[in-house]
VEXBAVO-428346 format. One line per field, with one value per residue (C-alpha): residue number from 1; residue in three letters; x, y, z. Coordinates in steps of 0.5 Angstrom, whole numbers, plus 500, padded with zeros to 3 digits. Layout:
N
nr: (NUM:...)
rest: (ALA:...)
xx: (X:...)
yy: (Y:...)
zz: (Z:...)
//
This chain:
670
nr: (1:2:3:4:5:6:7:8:9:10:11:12:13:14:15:16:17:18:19:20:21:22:23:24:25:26:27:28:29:30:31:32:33:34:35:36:37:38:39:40:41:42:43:44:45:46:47:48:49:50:51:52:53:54:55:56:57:58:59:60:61:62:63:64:65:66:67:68:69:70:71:72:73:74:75:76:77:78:79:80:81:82:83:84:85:86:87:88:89:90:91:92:93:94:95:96:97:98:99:100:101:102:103:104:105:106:107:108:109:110:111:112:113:114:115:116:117:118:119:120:121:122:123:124:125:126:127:128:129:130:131:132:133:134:135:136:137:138:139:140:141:142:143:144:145:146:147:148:149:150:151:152:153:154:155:156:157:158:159:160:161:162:163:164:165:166:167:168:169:170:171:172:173:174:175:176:177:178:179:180:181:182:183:184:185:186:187:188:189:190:191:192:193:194:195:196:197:198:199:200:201:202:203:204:205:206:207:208:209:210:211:212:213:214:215:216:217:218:219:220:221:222:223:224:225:226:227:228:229:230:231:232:233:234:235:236:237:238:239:240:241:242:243:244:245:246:247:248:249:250:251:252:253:254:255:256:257:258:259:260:261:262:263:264:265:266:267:268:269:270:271:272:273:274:275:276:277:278:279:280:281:282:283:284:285:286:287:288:289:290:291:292:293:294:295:296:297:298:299:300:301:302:303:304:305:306:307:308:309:310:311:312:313:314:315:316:317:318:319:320:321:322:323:324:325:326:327:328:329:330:331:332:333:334:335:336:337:338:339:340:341:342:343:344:345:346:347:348:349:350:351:352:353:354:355:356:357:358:359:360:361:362:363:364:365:366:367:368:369:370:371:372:373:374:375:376:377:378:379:380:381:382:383:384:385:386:387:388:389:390:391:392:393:394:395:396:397:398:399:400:401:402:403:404:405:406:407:408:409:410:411:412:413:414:415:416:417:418:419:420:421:422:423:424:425:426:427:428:429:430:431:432:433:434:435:436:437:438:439:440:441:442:443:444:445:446:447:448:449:450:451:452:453:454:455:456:457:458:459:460:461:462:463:464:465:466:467:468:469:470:471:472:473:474:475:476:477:478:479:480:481:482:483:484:485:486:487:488:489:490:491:492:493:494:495:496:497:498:499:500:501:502:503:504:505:506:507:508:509:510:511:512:513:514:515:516:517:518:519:520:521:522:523:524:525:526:527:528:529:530:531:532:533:534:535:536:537:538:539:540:541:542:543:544:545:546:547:548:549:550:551:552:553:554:555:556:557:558:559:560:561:562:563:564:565:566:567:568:569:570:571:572:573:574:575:576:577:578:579:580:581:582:583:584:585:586:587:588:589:590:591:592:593:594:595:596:597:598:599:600:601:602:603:604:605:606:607:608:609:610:611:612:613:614:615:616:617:618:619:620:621:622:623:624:625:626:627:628:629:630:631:632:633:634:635:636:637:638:639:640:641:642:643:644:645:646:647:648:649:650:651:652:653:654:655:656:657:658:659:660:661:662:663:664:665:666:667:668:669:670)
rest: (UNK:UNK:UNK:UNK:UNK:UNK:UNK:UNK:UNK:UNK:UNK:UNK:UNK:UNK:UNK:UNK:UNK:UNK:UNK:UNK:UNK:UNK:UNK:UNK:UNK:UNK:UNK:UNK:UNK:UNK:UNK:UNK:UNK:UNK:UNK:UNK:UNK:UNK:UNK:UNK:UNK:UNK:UNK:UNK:UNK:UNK:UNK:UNK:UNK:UNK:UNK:UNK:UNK:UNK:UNK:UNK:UNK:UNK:UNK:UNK:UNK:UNK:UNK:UNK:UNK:UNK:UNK:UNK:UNK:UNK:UNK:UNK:UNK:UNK:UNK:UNK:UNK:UNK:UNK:UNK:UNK:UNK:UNK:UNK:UNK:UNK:UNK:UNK:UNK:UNK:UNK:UNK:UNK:UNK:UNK:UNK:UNK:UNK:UNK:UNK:UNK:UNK:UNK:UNK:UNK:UNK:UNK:UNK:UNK:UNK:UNK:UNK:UNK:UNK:UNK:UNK:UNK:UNK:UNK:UNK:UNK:UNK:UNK:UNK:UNK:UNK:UNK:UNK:UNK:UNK:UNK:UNK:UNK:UNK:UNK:UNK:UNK:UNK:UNK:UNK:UNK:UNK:UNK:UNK:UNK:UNK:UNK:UNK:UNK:UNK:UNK:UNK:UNK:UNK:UNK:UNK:UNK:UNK:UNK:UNK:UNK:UNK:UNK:UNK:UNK:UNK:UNK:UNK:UNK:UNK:UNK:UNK:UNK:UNK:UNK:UNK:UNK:UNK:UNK:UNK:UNK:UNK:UNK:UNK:UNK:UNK:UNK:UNK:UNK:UNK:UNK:UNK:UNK:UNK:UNK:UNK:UNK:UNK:UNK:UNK:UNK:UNK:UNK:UNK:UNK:UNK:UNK:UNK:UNK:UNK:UNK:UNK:UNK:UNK:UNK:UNK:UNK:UNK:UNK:UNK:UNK:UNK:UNK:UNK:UNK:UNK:UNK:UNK:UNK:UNK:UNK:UNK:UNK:UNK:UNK:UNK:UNK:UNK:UNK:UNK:UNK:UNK:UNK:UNK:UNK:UNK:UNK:UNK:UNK:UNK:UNK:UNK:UNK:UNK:UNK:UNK:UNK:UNK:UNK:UNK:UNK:UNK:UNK:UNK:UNK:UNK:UNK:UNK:UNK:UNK:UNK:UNK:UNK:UNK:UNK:UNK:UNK:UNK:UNK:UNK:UNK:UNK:UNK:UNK:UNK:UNK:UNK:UNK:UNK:UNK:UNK:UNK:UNK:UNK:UNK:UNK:UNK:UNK:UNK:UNK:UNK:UNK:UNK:UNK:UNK:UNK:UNK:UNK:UNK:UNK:UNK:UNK:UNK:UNK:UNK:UNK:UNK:UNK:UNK:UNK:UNK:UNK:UNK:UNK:UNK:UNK:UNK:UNK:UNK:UNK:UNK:UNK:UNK:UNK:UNK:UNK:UNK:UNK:UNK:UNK:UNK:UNK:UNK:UNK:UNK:UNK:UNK:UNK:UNK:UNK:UNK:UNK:UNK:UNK:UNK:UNK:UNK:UNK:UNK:UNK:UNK:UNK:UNK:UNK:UNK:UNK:UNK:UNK:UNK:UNK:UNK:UNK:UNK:UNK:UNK:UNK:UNK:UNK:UNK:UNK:UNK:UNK:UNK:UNK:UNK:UNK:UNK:UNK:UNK:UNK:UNK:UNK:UNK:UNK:UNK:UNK:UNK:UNK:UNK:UNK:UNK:UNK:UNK:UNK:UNK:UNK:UNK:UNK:UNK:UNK:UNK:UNK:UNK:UNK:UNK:UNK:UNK:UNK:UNK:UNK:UNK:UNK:UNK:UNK:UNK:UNK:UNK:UNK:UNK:UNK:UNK:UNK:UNK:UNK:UNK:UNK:UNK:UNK:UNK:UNK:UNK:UNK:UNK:UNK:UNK:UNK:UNK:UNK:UNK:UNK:UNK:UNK:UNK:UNK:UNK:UNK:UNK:UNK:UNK:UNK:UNK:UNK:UNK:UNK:UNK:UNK:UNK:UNK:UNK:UNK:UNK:UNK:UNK:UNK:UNK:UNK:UNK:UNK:UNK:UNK:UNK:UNK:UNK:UNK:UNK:UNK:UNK:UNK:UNK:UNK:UNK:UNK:UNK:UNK:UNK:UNK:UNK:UNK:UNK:UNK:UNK:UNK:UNK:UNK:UNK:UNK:UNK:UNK:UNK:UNK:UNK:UNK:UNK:UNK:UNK:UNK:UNK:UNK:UNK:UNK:UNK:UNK:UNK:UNK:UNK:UNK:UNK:UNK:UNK:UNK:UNK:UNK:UNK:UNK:UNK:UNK:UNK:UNK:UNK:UNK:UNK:UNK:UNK:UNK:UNK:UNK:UNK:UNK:UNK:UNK:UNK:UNK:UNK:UNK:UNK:UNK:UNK:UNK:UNK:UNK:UNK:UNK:UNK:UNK:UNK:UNK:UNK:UNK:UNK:UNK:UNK:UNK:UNK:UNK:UNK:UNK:UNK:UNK:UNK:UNK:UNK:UNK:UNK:UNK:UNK:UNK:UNK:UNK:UNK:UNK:UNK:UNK:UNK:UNK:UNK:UNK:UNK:UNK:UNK:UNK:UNK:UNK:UNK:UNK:UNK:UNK:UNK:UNK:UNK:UNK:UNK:UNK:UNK:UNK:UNK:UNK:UNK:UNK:UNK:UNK:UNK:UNK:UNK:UNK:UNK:UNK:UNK:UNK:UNK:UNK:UNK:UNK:UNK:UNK:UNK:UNK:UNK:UNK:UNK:UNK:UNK:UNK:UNK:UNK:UNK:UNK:UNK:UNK:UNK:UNK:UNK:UNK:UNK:UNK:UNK:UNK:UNK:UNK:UNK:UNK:UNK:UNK:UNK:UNK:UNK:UNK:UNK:UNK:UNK:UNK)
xx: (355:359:353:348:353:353:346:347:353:347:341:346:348:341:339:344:342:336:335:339:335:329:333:336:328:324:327:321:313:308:309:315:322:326:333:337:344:347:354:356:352:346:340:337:332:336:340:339:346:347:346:343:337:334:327:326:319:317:312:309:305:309:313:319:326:330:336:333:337:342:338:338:331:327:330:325:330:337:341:343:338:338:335:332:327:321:315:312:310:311:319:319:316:322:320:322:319:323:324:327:330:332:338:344:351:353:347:342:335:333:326:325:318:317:312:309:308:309:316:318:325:321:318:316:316:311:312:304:304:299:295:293:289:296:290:287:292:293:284:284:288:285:278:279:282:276:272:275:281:288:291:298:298:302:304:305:312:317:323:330:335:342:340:335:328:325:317:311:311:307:311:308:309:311:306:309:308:308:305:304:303:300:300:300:305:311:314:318:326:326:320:318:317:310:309:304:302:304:302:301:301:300:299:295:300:306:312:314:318:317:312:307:301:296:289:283:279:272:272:279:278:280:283:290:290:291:298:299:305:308:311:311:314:319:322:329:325:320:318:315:310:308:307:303:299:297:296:292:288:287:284:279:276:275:273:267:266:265:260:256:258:255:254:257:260:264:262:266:264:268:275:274:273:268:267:274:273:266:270:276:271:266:273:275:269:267:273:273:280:283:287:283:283:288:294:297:291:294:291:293:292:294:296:288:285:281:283:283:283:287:291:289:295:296:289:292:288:282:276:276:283:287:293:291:284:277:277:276:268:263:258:262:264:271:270:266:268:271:278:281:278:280:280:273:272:271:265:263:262:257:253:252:246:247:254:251:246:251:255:250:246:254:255:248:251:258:255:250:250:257:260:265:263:258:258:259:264:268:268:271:276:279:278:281:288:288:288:294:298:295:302:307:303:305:312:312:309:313:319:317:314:307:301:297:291:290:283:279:281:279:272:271:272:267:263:265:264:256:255:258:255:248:251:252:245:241:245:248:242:237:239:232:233:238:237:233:238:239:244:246:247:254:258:265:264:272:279:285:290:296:296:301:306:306:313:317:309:308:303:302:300:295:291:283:277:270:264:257:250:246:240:234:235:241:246:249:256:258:262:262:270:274:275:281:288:293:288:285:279:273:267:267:262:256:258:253:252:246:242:246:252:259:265:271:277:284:292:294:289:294:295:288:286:292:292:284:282:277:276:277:270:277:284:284:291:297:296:293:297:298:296:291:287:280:277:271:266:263:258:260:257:261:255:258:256:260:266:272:277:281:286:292:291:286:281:281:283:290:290:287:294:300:298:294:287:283:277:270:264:260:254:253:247:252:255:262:265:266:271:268:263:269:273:278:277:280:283:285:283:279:275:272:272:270:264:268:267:273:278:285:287:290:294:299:300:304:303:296:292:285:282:275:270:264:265:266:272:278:286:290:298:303:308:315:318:323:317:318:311:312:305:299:293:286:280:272:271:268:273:281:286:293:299:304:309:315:315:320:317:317:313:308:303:297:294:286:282:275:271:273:275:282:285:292:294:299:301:306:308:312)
yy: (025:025:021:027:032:029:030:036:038:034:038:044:043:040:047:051:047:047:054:050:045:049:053:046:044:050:049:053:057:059:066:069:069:074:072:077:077:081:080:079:084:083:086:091:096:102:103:101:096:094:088:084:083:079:078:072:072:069:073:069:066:060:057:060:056:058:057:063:067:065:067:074:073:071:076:082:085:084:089:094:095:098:093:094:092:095:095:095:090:085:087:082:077:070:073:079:085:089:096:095:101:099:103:103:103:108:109:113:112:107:107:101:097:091:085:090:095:102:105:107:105:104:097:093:086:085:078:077:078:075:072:065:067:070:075:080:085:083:083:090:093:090:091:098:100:096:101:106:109:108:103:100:095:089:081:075:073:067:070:068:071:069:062:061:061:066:064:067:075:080:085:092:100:104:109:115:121:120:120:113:112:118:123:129:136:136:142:146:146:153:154:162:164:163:159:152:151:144:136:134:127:126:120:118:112:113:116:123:128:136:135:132:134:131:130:126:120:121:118:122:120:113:113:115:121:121:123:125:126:130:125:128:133:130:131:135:138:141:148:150:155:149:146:151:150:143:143:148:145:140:144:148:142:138:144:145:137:138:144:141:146:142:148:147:154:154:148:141:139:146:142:135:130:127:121:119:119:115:110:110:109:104:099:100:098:093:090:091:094:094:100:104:111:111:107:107:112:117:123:127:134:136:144:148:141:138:133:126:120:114:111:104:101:096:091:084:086:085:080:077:077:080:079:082:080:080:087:085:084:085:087:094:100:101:109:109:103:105:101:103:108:114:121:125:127:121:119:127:125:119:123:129:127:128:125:119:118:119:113:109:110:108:102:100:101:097:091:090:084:085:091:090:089:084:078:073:078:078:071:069:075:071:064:067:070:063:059:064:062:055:052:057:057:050:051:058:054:048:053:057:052:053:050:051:054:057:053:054:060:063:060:063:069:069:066:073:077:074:077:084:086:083:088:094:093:094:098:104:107:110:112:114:121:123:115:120:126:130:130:135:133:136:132:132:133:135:133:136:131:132:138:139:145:151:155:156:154:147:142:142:150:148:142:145:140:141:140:141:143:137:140:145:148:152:149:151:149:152:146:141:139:134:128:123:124:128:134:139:143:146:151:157:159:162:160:157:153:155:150:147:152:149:150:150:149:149:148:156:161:165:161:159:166:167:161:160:167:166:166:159:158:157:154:147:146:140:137:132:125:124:117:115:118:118:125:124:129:129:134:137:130:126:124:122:127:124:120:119:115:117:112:114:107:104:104:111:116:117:124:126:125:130:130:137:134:133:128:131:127:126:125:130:124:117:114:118:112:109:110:109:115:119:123:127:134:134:142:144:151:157:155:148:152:160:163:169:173:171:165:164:155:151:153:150:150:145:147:151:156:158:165:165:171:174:180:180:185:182:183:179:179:173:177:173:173:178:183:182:181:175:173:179:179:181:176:178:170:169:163:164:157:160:156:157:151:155:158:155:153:158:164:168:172:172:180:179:186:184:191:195:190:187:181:179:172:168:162:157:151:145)
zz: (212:205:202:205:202:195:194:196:190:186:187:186:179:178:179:176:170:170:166:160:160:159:153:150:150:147:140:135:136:132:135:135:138:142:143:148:150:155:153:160:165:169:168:173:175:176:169:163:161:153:150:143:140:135:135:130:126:119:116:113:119:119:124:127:130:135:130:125:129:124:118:115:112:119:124:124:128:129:133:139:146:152:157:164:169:169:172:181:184:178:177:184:180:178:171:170:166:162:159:151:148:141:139:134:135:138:142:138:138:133:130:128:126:130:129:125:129:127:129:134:139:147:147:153:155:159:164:164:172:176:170:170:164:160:156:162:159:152:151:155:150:144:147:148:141:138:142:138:143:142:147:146:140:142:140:144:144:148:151:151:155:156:153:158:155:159:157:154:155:151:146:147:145:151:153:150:146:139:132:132:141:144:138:141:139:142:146:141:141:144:149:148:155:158:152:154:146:146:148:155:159:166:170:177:179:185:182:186:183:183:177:182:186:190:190:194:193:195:202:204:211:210:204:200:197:189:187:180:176:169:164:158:157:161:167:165:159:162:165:172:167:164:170:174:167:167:174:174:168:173:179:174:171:177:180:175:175:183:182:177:171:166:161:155:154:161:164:165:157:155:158:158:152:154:149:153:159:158:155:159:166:162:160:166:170:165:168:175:175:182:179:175:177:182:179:171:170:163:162:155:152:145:143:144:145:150:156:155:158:157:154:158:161:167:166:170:176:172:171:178:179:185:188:194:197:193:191:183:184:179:184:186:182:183:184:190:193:200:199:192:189:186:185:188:180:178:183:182:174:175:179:173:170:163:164:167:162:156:160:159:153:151:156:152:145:147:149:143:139:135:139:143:150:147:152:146:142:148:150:142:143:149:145:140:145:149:142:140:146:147:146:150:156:158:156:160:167:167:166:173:176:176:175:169:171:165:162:169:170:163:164:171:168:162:169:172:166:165:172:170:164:169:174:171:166:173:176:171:170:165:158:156:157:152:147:142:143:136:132:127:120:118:114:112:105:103:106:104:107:102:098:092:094:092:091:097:101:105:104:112:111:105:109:110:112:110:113:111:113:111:113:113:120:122:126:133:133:139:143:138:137:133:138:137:137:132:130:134:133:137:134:139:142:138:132:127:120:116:112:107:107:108:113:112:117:115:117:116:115:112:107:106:104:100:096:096:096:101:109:113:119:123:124:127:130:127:121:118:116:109:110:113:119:123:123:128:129:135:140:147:151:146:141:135:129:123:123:117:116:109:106:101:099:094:093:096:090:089:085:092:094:094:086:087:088:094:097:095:097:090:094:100:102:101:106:107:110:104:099:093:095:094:088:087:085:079:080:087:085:087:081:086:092:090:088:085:078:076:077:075:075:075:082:081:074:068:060:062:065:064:066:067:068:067:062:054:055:060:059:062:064:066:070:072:080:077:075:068:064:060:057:056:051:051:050:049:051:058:058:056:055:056:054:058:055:054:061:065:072:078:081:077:079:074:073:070:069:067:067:072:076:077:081:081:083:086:081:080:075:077)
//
């Protein structure tokens, strides 16, 4: 007996040493180190507890070491959280996952760049669940933003917490609205009553609260129902106009998917981005998601923008792998399975014929040589994840006591995925009827990202972006909209561009006309970043049209930048993908932009101004903000140079009468 109880103290202990042991050997990795210390308390999955965090990274790639916790220079971050378990299924994992809010002493948000990641304060460590792989989430997210979507941006990290080395985790962004996340208006400070002109985020998923409401999934006699939620704005915040709003959003597109309204003025097209929610079911039918559509399923609109699907989120159910039973087959479409599909619109879309054939015309372009569902393309992205864990994923099984499968389970996926993309090839449909679909040449010919201030007038309020008709036929633009996040605009019905005309849409009309003196086509609704942003134009079934990514950096123009230039395409026929087709406008002024007889710039202005006209007899006059005339003369010449040096900086208004016509211009000089 004693015998048996001494064996019985000596496994204890051994165990109870067993997470020490582990920390004592992991030492150092090739990727980075996040080293959490609780002070004390115990994490939980009720409420958040105070702790520390440093996360230890060298930037330079080369290896990091536990002890670079005492080392300023390789801490990425060191400071205060808030820490949570997080998560469904998998919070019942032995490895947990947690929700991070990093945070400063006293206990405000601390937006903060993580692992090179844009700045932000909720961050999710997510224990890879269920995935002998350790990449179905990581390769999801990264393939969905290859096709062009925001998905969240995340790092593979090993985890100690309490002096316990926790294993491999994938540092991610928390789904949020956010500039750099999901980027979408917040609602203002003080809601105006009935006011819904601000962002939204919904989910399918199975949280309940008084934002929810149900919906069904196309076999309703022998399946749950959809249950739908409000995450932004968030629960204490939001309003029960606001609501009633999305829900009804909701019920009148589903609606009109049900009965088939493919019209693009009324219709389904008229309120859903179409291009997101064809991508959103093609990466997750290409994967074969277990709970696409009826689980971790976003949604978002943006202030008079149109409805969007995504962003992705929860893929490790995914590729053949299942918890459950067999339902992640690659033979099956997971929106019409009779198990675990999702809501009855889903399946009502595929059946639309236009729609069904823009999913496949899409699904063929995707998997092309070199795009990014491309059989080969997205075999070397897994070898390219697995090469990045490939030391931590036998520390992170020996500490849980797994078998390492990671290997035969990686090359049975890429088997899976070969049988997917054959699948789908013969079963998705014919794209012949809308391959050869025309295509309005408008190009995006100006963008004025970053306007010089004018007086007490803000940049924002100066933005304008031009499009141009590059083309003999006049184009219809009734539908066609700018798709992606952070800008929205959609032409309105019966709106059309002449052959080799330009439209020009701005920030504030007002502003526009005031400043340009001349009438914008309409008003897009945001701004544009002064950085760097996608404007990507796109018609009603989500065909692309043109698509822009300005830069404030080189080899971009940098006069284009907060300088009182802007981006001019120098050839309406080169590639405007490229900077180097790009210049700067030398003059912001309605000398570049109007046709008028007479023009007063530069607007704003430093030691000159030129007046220009068209009359042999013009008079001209400087009048300061307090109405006192402080320049004035005469002129036959049709082009007047008037040196302002002396003037000090401020308000003017420039009083030009040329014949019998007479114009009185704002201008300032900085």
């Amino acid at each position: 007996m004693k015998l048996f109880s001494r064996h019985i103290i000596l496994s204890v202990l051994a165990l109870l040493a067993f997470p020490a042991a582990y920390t004592q050997d992991f030492t150092s990795s090739n990727l980075p180190i996040v080293v959490i210390e609780t002070l004390g308390d115990e994490i939980n999955n009720i409420a958040p507890i105070n702790a520390k965090m440093k996360i230890v990274f060298h930037k330079d790639g080369s290896r990091n070491h536990l002890s670079d916790t005492a080392d300023i220079r390789f801490l990425d971050y060191n400071g205060d959280i808030e820490i949570k378990i997080r998560g469904n299924t998998s919070q019942y994992q032995d490895k947990k996952p947690y929700a991070v809010h990093t945070i400063h002493a006293f206990d405000e948000n601390n937006n903060v760049s993580l692992l090179g990641l844009p700045a932000e304060n909720d961050w999710v460590l997510n224990n890879i669940a269920f995935d002998a792989s350790f990449v179905r989430d990581f390769i999801s997210y990264g393939l969905s933003e290859k096709m062009g979507n925001y998905a969240p941006r995340c790092r593979f990290c090993e985890v100690v917490v309490n002096d316990t080395y926790n294993g491999l985790y994938i540092f991610t962004e928390k789904m949020k609205a956010n500039k750099n996340r999901i980027d979408i208006e917040k609602p203002p400070r003080q809601h105006a009553q009935e006011d819904n002109s601000h962002g939204y985020i919904f989910k399918a998923d199975r949280d309940i609260n008084q934002t929810s409401w149900f919906d069904y999934p196309y076999h309703a006699y022998n399946c749950d129902s959809i249950m739908y939620s409000i995450t932004y704005p968030k629960i204490e915040q939001i309003e029960p106009y606001e609501i009633e709003y999305i829900h009804n959003y909701y019920n009148e597109f589903t609606e009109k998917i049900h009965n088939q309204n493919e019209a693009i003025d009324v219709g389904f097209p008229s309120m859903i981005d179409i291009q997101s929610f064809i991508d959103f079911m093609l990466i997750g039918e290409f994967s074969s998601n277990v709970d696409i559509y009826q689980l971790s399923t976003f949604f978002h609109k943006d202030t008079k923008g149109k409805l969007r699907a995504g962003p992705v989120w929860d893929f490790n159910l995914t590729f053949g792998n299942d918890i459950q039973s067999n339902r992640s087959r690659y033979n099956v479409w997971q929106f019409y399975n009779y198990t675990n599909e999702g809501a009855k619109f889903w399946k009502d879309l595929f059946d639309n014929p236009t729609f069904r054939c823009h999913l496949s015309k899409r699904w063929h372009e995707l998997t092309s040589e070199g795009q990014p569902l491309n059989y080969e393309s997205v075999c070397s992205y897994i070898d390219e994840s697995q090469s990045i864990i490939a030391e931590a994923v036998p520390r992170d099984c020996d500490r849980w006591q797994k078998v390492n499968h990671q290997a035969s389970n990686i090359d049975s996926m890429k088997n899976w995925i070969q049988k997917r993309i054959e699948w789908l090839n013969n079963n998705i449909g014919s794209c012949e009827q809308c391959e050869d679909e025309h295509v309005p040449k408008l190009v995006i010919s100006r963008i004025n990202y970053n306007p010089m201030p004018q007086g007490f007038v803000s940049s924002d309020m100066l933005e304008f972006i031009e499009i141009t008709n590059n083309s003999d036929e006049q184009v219809n633009l009734t539908g066609i909209y700018f798709g992606g996040m952070g800008l929205s605009y959609i032409f309105p019905i019966n709106s059309y561009l002449q052959p080799h005309k330009r439209a020009i849409i701005c920030s504030d009309s007002l502003q526009f006309v005031t400043h340009y003196a001349k009438t914008p086509f309409g008003q897009y609704t945001r701004h544009l970043s002064d950085f760097s942003q996608r404007l990507v134009l796109y018609d009603v079934w989500g065909n692309l049209i043109d698509e822009v990514t300005y830069s404030s950096n080189p080899p971009w123009p940098e006069a284009a930048n907060g300088r009182g230039g802007f981006l001019e395409l120098i050839d309406i026929g080169s590639d405007n993908s490229l900077a180097e087709n790009w210049r700067a406008a030398e003059i912001l002024s309605s000398k570049v932009l109007l046709q008028n007889n007479t023009m007063v710039y530069p607007n704003p202005f430093s030691d000159y101004i030129q007046i220009e006209t068209n009359s042999t007899n013009t008079k001209y006059s400087l009048i300061n903000a307090i109405g006192h005339e402080v320049i004035s003369g005469e002129s036959t010449n049709s082009t007047i140079t008037i040196n302002t040096s002396a003037l000090p900086a401020g308000i003017y208004v420039a009083k030009v009468t040329s014949g019998e016509k007479t114009i009185c211009q704002k201008i300032v000089k900085y």
